[in-house]
N, C-alpha and C positions, 0 to 999 in steps of 0.2 A: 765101837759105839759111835753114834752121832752125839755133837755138841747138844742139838735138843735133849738127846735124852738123858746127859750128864745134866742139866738145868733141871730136868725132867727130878730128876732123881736128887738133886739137890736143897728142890722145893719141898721134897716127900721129907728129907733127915730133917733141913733146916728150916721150916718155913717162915720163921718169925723171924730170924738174922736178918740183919739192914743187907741187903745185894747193891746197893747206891746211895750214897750219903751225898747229896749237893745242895749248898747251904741249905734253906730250909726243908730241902725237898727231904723223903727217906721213904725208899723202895724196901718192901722186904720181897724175899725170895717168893714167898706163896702169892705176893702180888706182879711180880715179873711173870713168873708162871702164867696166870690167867689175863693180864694185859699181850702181854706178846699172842695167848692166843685169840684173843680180841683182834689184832690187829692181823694176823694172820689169815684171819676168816674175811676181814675189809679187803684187801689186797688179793684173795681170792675171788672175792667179788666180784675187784675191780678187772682180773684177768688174768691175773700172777699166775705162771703154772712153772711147773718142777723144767728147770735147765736153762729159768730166764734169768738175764740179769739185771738186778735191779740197784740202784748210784743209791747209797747215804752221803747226805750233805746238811753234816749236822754238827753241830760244838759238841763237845765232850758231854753227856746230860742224860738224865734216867730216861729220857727219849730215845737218844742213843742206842743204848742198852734195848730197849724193847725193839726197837727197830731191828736190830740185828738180828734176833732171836725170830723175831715173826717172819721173816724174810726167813730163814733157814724153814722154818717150818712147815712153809709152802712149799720145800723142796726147791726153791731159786737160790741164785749164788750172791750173795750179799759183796759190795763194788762199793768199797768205803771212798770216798770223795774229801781230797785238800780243803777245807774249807778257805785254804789263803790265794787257792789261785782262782784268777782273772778268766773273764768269760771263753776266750780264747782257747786257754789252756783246759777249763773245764770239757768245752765244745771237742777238742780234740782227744779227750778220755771217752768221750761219749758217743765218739766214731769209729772207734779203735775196738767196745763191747759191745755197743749195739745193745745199752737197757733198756728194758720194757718198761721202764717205769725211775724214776728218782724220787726217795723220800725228802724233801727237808720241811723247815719251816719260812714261817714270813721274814726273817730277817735273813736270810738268804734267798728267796724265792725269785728275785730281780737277777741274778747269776746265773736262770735256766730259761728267761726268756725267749730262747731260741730255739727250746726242749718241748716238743710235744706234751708230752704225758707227763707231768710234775704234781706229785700225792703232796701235798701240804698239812703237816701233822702238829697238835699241840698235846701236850700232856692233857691237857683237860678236855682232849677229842676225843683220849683215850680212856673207855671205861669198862671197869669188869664186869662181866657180864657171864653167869653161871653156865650156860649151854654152851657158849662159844667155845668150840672145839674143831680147829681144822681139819679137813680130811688127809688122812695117809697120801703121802707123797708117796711112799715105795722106797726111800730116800735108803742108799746104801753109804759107808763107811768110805768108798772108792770113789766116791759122787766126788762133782764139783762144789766147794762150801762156799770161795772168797776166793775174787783176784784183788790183787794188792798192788799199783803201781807205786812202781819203786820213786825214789826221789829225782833223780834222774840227773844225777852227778859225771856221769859218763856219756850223757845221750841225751836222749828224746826218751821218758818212762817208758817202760813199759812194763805190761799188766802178767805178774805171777799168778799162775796158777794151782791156788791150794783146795786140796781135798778135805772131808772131815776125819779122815786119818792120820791125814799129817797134822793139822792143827792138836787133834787131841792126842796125839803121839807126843808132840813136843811140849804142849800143856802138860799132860802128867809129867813127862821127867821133869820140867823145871820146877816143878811141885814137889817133888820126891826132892832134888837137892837142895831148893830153901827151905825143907819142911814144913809148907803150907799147910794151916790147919784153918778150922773155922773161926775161931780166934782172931786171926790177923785181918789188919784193916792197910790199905794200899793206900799213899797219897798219890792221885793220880792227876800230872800236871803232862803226860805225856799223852798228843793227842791217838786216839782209838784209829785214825785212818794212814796210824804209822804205824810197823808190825815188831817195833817195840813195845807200845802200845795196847796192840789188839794184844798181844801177849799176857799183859798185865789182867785184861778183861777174862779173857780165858783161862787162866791159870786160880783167879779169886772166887769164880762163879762155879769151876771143878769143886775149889778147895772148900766151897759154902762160907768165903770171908768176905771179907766189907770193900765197893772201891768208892774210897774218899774223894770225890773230882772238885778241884777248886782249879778255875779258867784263870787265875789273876797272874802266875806269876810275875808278871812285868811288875809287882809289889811282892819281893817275896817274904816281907815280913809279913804280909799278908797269909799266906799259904803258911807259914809257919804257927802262926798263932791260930791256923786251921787242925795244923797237926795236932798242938798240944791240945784244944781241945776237942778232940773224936781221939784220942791218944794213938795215933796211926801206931802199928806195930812194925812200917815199909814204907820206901820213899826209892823210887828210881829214876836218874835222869841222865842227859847225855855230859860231855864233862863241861859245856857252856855254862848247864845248871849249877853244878859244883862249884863255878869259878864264881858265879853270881852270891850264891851263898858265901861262901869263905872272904868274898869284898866287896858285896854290893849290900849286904845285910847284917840283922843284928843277933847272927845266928850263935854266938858265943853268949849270948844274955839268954839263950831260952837253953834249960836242960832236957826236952823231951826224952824224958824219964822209959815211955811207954816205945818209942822206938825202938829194936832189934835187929832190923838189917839196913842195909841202901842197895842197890844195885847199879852196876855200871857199865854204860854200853855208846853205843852210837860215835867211835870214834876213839883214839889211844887218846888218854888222860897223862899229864905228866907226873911222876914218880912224886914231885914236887908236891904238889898236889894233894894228894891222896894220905900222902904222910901228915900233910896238915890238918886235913880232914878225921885222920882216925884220932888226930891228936884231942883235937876239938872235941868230939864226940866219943870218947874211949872207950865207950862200953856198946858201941855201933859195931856189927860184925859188916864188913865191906867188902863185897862180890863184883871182881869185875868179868864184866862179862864178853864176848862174840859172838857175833851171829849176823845172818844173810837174810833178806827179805825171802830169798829162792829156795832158803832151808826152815821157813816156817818164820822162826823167829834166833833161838839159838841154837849155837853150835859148841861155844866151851864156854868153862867159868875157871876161876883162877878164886880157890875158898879160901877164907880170912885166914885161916891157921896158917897156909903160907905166902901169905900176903907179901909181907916184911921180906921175906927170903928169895922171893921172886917177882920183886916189885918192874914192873916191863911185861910181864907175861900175859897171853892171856889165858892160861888154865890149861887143862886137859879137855878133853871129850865130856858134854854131859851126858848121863845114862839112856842108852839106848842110840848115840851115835860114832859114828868111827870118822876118825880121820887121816 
């Protein structure tokens, strides 16, 4: 199946569940459904056809969200964009794919000066609209969906090539091993154009659950008292975030009762650490995880039960991958 069609089908089970919570904004799935094809049908308009690719350069935000989804549905490959890097470094992502078009907004808009074709989009640009229904791409499972440049810790990034097979390959298993249901709600402070991130996106909009996006953590009592009240059921970060919480916050005063898992990825966390973490929150099941931008997103997880007993590790294989 394509991503569209798992959104597709998600709108049909769930259509009233919040799909985006950010502060006051609240997306439900029946409305992501017919915004994205709103915008789908724009982008069409404007040229978009199946095999192009098109740059998001956009904060974390129910924009976001529809963006990505309308872009697939025109059959083009969706080209998530840093929002932290500098023209330069923009410019050199945007010679390397060669988009047809870049979505953002006005507060980014001055960073593509140098970009031909820049779609400048706002939520209230964006409206439902009953006929609006794009036309059949043809779009196969094997297609191109998202290149993802990597961070570029080794190099000069460059641009991963994922299918909509491989994304919703690795989306359902990681679904299947935190058992995602429609229930959970994701605090999402990991940004979408990282493919921890996108991960988070894809695996909540499969599962028909909620993503909570609050931009602030640079206050993370901020983002905390976001949790307790949407009662996130998930919270994943890399272990910078964990170190912030456990000593830069006032994370021992709040019980988030409604919490269930964390997840942990983006780099080895220390034993230290983690021990202190579960101590804190002991009724938190804690997943650390691995994975490669080149393998979608994940590749193992290391499950709470032997947490304690294999603390250094990072897990086994998750379902459906060998190593």
């Amino acid at each position: 199946m394509l991503l569209t069609d798992l959104l597709k089908k998600t709108a049909k089970n769930f259509p009233n569940n919040w799909a985006v919570v950010y502060q006051k904004e609240r997306l439900s799935y029946a409305d992501l459904e017919s915004l994205s094809d709103f915008l789908a049908c724009q982008l069409v308009d404007r040229g978009v056809k199946k095999g192009d690719r098109v740059g998001l350069l956009l904060e974390n935000s129910p924009l976001y969200v529809i963006a990505f989804f309308s872009v697939l549905k025109t059959g083009a490959v969706v080209v998530p964009m840093n929002t932290q890097l500098v023209t330069r470094e923009l410019e050199s992502i945007i010679s390397d794919c060669q988009p047809a078009m870049v979505i953002t907004d006005d507060s980014h808009k001055q960073s593509l000066d140098a970009f031909k074709d820049i779609a400048v989009f706002s939520m209230s640009s964006i409206r439902y609209t009953p006929d609006a229904s794009p036309q059949s791409a043809s779009a196969k499972e094997t297609d191109l969906a998202m290149i993802i440049y990597t961070s570029g810790t080794t190099g000069k990034p460059k641009g991963v090539m994922l299918s909509h097979r491989n994304l919703v390959a690795n989306a359902e298993s990681i679904v299947n091993y935190l058992k995602l249901s429609s229930s959970d709600s994701m605090m999402v402070i990991l940004p979408f154009y990282y493919s921890y991130g996108n991960s988070l996106l894809t695996t909540h909009i499969i599962a028909g659950a909620t993503l909570v996006i609050d931009n602030r953590f640079v206050f993370p009592n901020v983002v905390l008292e976001t949790m307790e009240k949407e009662k996130v059921t998930g919270f994943a970060g890399v272990p910078s975030h964990f170190a912030i919480l456990l000593r830069k916050s006032a994370l021992r005063n709040y019980k988030l009762t409604n919490l269930r898992y964390v997840t942990q990825a983006g780099g080895g966390m220390p034993a230290s650490m983690i021990k202190e973490f579960t101590e804190v929150l002991s009724h938190v099941k804690f997943f650390v995880m691995y994975g490669q931008t080149e393998a979608t997103a994940r590749l193992t997880y290391l499950a709470p039960e032997h947490l304690q007993a294999k603390l250094g590790s990072i897990g086994k294989a998750i379902p459906g991958v060998e190593l």
